[in-house]
ZADO-1210 file (C-alpha; in nm, 4 decimals, padded with zeros to 6 digits):
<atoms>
<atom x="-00.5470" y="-08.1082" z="06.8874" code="UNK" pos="1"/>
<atom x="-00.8864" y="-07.9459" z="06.9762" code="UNK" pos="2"/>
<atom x="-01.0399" y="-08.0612" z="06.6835" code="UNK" pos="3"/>
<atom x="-00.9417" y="-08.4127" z="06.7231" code="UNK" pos="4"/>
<atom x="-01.0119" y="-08.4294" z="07.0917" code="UNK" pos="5"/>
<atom x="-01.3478" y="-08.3052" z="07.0424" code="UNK" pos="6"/>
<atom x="-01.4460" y="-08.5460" z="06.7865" code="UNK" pos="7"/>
<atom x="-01.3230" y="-08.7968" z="06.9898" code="UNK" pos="8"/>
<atom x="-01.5253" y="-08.6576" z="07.2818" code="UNK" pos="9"/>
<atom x="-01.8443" y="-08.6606" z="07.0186" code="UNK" pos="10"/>
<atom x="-01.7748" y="-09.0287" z="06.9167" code="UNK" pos="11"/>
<atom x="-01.7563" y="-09.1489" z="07.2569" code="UNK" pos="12"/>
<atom x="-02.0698" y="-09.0172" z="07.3684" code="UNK" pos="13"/>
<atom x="-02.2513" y="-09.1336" z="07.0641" code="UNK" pos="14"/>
<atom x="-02.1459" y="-09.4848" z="07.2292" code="UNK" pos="15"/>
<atom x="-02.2396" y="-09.4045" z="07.5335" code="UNK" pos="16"/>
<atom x="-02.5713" y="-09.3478" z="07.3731" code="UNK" pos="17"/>
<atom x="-02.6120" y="-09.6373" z="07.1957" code="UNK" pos="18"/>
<atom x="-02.5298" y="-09.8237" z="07.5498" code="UNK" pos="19"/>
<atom x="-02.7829" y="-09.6177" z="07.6677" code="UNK" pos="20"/>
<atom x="-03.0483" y="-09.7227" z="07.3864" code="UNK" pos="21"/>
<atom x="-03.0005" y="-10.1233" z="07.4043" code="UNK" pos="22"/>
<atom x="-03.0298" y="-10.0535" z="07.7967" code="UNK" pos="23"/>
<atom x="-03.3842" y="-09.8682" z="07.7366" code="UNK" pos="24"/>
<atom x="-03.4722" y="-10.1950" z="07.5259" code="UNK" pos="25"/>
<atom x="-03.3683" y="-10.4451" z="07.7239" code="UNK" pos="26"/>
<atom x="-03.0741" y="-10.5876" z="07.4881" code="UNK" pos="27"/>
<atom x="-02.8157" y="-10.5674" z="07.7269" code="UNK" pos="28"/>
<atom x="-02.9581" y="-10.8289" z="07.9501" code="UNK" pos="29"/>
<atom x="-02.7502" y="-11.1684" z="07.7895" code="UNK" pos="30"/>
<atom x="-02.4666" y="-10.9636" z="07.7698" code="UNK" pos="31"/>
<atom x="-02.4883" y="-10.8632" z="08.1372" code="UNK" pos="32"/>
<atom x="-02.5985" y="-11.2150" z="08.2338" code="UNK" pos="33"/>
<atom x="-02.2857" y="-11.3611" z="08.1028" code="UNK" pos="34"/>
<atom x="-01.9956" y="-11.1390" z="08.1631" code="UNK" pos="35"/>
<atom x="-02.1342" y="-11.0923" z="08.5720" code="UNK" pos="36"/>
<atom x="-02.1159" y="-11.4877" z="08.5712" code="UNK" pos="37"/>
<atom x="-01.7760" y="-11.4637" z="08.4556" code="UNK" pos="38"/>
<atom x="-01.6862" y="-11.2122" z="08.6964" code="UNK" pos="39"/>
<atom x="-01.8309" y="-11.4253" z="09.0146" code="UNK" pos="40"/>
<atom x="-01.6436" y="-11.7512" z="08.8946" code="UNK" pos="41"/>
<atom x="-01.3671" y="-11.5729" z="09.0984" code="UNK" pos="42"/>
<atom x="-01.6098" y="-11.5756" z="09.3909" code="UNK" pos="43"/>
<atom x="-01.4285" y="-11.6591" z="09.7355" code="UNK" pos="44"/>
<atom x="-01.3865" y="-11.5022" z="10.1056" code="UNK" pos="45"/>
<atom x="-01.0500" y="-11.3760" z="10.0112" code="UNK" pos="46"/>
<atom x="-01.1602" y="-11.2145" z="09.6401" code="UNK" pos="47"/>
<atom x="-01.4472" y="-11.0520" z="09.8022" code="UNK" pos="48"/>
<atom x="-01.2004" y="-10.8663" z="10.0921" code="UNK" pos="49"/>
<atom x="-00.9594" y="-10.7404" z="09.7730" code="UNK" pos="50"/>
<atom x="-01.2858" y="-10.6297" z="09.6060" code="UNK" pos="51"/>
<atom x="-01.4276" y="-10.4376" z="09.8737" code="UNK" pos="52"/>
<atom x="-01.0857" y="-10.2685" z="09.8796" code="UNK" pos="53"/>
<atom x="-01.1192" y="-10.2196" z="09.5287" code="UNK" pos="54"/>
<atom x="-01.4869" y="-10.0529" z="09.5553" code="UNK" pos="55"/>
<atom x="-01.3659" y="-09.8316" z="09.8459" code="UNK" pos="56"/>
<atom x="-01.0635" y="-09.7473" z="09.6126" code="UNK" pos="57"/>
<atom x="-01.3599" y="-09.5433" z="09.3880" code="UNK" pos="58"/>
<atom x="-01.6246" y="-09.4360" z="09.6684" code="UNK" pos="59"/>
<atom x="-01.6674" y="-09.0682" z="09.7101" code="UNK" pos="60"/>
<atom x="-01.4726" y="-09.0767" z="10.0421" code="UNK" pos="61"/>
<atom x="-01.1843" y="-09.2026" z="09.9164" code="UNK" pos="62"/>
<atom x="-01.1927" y="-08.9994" z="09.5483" code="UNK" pos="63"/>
<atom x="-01.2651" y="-08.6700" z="09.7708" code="UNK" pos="64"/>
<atom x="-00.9493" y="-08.7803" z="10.0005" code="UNK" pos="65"/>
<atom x="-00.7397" y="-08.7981" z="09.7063" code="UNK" pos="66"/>
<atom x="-00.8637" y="-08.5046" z="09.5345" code="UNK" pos="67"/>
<atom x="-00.8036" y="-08.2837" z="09.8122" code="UNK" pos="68"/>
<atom x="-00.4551" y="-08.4187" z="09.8690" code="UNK" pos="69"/>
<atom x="-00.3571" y="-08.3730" z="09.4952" code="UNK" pos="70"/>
<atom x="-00.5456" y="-08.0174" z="09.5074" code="UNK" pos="71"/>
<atom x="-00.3229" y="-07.9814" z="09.8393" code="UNK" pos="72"/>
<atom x="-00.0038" y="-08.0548" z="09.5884" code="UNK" pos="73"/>
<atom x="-00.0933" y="-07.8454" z="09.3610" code="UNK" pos="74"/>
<atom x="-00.1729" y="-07.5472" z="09.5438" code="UNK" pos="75"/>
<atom x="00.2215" y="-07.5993" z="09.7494" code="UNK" pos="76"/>
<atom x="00.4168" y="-07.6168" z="09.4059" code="UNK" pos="77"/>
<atom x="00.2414" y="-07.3370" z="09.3086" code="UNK" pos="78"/>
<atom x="00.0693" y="-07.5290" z="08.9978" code="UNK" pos="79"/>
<atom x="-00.2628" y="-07.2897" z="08.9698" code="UNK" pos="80"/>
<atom x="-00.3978" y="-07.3729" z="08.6201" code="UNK" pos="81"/>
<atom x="-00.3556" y="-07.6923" z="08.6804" code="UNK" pos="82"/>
<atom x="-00.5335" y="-07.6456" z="09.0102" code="UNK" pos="83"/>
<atom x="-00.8617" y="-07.4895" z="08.8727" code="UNK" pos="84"/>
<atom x="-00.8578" y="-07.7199" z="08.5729" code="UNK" pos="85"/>
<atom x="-00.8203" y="-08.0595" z="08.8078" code="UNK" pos="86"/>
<atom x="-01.1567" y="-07.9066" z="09.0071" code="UNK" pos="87"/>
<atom x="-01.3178" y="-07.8481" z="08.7355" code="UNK" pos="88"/>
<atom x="-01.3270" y="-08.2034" z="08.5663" code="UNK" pos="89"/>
<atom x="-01.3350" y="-08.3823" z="08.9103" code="UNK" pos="90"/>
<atom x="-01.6421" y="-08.1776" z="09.0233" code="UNK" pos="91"/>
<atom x="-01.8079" y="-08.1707" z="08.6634" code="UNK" pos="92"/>
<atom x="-01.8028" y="-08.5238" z="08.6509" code="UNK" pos="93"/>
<atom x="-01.9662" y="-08.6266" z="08.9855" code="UNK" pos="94"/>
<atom x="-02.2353" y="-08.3700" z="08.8442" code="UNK" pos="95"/>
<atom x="-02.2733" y="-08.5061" z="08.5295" code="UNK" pos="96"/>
<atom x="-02.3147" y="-08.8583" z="08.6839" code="UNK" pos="97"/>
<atom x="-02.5575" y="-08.7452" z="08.8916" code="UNK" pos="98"/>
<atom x="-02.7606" y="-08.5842" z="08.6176" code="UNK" pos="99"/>
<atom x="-02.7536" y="-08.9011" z="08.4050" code="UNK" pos="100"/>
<atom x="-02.8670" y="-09.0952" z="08.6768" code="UNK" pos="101"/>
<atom x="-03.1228" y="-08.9327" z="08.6853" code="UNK" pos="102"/>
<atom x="-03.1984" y="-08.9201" z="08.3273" code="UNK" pos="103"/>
<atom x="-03.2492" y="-09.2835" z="08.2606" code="UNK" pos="104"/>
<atom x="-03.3527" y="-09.4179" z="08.6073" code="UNK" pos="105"/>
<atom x="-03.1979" y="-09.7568" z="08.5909" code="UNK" pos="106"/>
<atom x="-03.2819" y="-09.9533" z="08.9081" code="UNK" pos="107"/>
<atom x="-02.9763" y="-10.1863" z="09.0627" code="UNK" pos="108"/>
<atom x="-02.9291" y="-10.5408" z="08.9996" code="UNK" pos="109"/>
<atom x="-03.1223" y="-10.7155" z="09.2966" code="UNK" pos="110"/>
<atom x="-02.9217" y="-11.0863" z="09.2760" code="UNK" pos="111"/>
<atom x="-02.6067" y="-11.1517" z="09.3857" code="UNK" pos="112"/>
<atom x="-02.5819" y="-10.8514" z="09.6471" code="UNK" pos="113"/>
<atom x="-02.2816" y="-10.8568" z="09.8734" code="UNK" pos="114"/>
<atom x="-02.2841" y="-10.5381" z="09.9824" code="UNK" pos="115"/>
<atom x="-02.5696" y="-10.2380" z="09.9851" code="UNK" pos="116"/>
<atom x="-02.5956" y="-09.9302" z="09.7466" code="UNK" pos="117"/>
<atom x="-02.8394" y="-09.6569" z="09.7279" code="UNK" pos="118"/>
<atom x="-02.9211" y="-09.4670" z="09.3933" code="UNK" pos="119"/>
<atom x="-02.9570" y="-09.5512" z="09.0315" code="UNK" pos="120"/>
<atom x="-02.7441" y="-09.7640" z="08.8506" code="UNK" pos="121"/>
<atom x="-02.6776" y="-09.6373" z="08.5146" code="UNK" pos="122"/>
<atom x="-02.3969" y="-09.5347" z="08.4870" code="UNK" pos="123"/>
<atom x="-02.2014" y="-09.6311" z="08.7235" code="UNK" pos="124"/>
<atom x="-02.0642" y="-09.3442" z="08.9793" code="UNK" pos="125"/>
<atom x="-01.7195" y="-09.5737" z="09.1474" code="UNK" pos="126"/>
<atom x="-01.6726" y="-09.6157" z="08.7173" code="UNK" pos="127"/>
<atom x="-01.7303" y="-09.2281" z="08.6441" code="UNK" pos="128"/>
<atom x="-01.5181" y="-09.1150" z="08.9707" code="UNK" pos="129"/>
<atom x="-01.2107" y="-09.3527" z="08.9031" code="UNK" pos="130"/>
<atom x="-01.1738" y="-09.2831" z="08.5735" code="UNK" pos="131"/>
<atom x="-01.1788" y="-08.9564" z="08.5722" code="UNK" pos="132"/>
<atom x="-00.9807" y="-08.9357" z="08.8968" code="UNK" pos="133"/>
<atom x="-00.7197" y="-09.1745" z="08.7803" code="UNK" pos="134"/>
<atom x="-00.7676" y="-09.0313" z="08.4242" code="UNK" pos="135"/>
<atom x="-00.6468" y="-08.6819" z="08.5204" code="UNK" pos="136"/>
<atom x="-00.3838" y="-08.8033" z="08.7566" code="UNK" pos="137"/>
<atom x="-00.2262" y="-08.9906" z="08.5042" code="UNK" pos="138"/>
<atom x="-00.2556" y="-08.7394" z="08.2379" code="UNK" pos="139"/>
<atom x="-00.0952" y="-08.4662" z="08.4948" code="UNK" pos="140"/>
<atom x="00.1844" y="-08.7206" z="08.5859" code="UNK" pos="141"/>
<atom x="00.2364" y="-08.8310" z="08.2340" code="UNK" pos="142"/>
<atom x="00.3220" y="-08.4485" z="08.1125" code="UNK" pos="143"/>
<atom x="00.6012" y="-08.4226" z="08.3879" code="UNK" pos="144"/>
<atom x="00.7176" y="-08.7689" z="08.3901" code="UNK" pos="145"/>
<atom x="01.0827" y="-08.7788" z="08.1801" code="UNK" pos="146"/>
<atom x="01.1647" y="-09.1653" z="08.1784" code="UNK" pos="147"/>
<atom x="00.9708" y="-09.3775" z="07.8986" code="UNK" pos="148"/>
<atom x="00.9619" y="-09.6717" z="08.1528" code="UNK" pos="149"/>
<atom x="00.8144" y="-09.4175" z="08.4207" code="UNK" pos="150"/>
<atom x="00.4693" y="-09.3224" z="08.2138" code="UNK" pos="151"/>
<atom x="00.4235" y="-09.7041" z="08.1213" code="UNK" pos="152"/>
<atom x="00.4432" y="-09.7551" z="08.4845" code="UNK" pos="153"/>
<atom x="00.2261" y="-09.4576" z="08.5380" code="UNK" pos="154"/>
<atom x="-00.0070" y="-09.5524" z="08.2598" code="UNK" pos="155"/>
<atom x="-00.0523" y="-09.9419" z="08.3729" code="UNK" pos="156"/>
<atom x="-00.1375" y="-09.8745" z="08.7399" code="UNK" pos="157"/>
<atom x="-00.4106" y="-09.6712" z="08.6823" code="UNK" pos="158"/>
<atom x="-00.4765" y="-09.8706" z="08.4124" code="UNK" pos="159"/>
<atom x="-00.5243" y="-10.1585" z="08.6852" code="UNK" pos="160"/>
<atom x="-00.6941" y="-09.9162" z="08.9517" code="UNK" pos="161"/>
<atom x="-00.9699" y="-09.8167" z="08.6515" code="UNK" pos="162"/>
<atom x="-01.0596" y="-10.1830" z="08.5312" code="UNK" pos="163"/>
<atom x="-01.0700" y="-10.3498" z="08.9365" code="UNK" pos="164"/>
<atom x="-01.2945" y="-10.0378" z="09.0855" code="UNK" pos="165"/>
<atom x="-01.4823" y="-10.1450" z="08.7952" code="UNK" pos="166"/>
<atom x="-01.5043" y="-10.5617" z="08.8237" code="UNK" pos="167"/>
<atom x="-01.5645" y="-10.4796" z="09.1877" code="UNK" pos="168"/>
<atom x="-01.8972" y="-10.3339" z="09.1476" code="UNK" pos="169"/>
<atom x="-01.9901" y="-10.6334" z="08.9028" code="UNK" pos="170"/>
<atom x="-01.8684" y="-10.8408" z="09.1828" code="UNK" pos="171"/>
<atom x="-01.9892" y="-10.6852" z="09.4678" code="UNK" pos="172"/>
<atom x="-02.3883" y="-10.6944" z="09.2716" code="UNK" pos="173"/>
<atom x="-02.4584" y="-10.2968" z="09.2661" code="UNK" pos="174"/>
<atom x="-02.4108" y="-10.2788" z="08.9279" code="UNK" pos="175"/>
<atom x="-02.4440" y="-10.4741" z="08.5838" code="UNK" pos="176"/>
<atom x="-02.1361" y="-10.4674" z="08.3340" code="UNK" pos="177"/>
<atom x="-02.2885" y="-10.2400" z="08.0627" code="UNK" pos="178"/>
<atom x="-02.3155" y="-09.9740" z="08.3689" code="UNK" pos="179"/>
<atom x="-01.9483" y="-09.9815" z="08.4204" code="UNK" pos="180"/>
<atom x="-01.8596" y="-09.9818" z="08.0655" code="UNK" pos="181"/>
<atom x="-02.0976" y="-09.6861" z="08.0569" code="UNK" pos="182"/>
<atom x="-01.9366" y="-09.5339" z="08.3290" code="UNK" pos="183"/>
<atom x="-01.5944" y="-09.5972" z="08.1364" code="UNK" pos="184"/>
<atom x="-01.7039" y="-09.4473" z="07.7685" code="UNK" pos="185"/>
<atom x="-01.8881" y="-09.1109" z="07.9378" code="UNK" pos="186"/>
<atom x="-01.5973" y="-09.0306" z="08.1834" code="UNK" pos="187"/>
<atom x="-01.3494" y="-09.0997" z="07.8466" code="UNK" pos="188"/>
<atom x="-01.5729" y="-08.8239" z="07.6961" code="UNK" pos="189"/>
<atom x="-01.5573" y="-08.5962" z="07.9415" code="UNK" pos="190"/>
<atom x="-01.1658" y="-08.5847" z="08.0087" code="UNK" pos="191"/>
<atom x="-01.1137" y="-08.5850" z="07.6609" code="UNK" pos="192"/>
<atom x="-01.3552" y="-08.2452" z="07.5765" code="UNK" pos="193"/>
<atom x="-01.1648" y="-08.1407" z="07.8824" code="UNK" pos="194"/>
<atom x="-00.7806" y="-08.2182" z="07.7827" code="UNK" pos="195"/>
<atom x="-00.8272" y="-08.1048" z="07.4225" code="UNK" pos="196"/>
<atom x="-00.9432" y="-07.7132" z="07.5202" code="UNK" pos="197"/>
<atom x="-00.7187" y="-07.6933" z="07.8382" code="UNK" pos="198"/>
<atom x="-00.4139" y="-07.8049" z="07.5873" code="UNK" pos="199"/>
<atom x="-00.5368" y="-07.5271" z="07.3442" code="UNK" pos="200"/>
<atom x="-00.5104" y="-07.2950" z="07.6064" code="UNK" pos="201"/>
<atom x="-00.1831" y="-07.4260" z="07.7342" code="UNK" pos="202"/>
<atom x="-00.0527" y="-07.4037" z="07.3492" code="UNK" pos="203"/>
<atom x="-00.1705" y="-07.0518" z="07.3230" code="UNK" pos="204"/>
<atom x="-00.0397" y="-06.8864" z="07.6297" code="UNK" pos="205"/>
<atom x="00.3142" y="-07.0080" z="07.5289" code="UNK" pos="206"/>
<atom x="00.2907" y="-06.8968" z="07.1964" code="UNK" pos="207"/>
<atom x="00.1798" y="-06.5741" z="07.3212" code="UNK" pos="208"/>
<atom x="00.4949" y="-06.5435" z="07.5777" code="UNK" pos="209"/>
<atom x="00.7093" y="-06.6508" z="07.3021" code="UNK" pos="210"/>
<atom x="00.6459" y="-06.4005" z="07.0919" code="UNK" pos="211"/>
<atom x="00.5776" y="-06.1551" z="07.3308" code="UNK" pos="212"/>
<atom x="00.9279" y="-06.1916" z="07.4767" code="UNK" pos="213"/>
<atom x="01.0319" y="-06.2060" z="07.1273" code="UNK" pos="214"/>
</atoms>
């Protein structure tokens, strides 16, 4: 499990790379040009109100609001491994998004701006924060969920939650596709080098009672 998580991790990040490289050389532009016209043939009044819901869905106000309430959860049932471990990757990935923003200094898309955004572009921080918030969530729920139909459900709305927070920024013109899909493959790297070693643990602490009851 730790081996295969990690590789996982590795592979994902060597895409996220590669993103990063066409980026640097200016070969993501067509494939930004198209898929953002794509995304505004949905353009109207009423899809621009659902897609600033979407956006706020991912902001830092609302992924600290539900982040404190699920740390709130946690901390009532009693749940303090899982406590320290949902922290860590929450607060480890807004760092690490900071700290690549910084890296490769991508300015914003200036055409098609609905609303206003500060900061670099690449990658994108709503695509970072709501996959790894929803990630984590629905790995969490998923291990305590006992009905098959109940983790598909699980699994599909944050499915949804992931890929809108994500179209909204397209939409909204703060950020070009290949920053939300970089977003996407970086926070997929992170949780998994997270899940693998916190599973490891898990496995080895019950072994340990196991045969130390034994």
């Amino acid at each position: 499990m730790l081996f295969r998580s990690l590789s996982y991790a590795a592979l994902l990040t060597g895409v996220f790379l590669v993103i990063a490289l066409l980026i640097s050389r200016k070969q993501m532009a067509a494939f930004d040009n198209e898929l953002t016209t794509l995304v505004l043939r949905i353009y109207s009044p009423e899809a621009t109100t659902v897609m600033k819901g979407f956006t706020f869905a991912g902001s830092s106000l609302c992924v600290t609001i539900i982040a404190i309430l699920i740390i709130i959860m946690l901390l009532v049932i009693g749940y303090r491994r899982e406590l320290i471990f949902y922290m860590g990757v929450i607060v480890c990935s807004g760092l690490l998004n900071l700290v690549l923003k910084m890296i490769f200094h991508r300015a914003r898309p200036d055409l098609h701006r609905i609303v206003e955004a500060t900061g670099y572009s690449f990658p994108s921080g709503h695509s970072m924060s709501a996959f790894t918030l929803y990630g984590i969530t629905i790995y969490f729920l998923w291990k305590h969920a006992r009905h098959a139909w109940l983790r598909v459900t699980i699994v599909l709305v944050g499915a949804v939650m992931i890929l809108m927070i994500g179209i909204s920024r397209i939409y909204l013109g703060v950020h070009y596709p290949s920053d939300v899909i970089g977003g996407y493959v970086i926070a997929a790297a992170w949780l998994t080098a997270s899940i693998g070693p916190y599973e490891r643990f898990l496995e080895k602490r019950w072994r340990s009672r196991r045969f130390g009851s034994a």
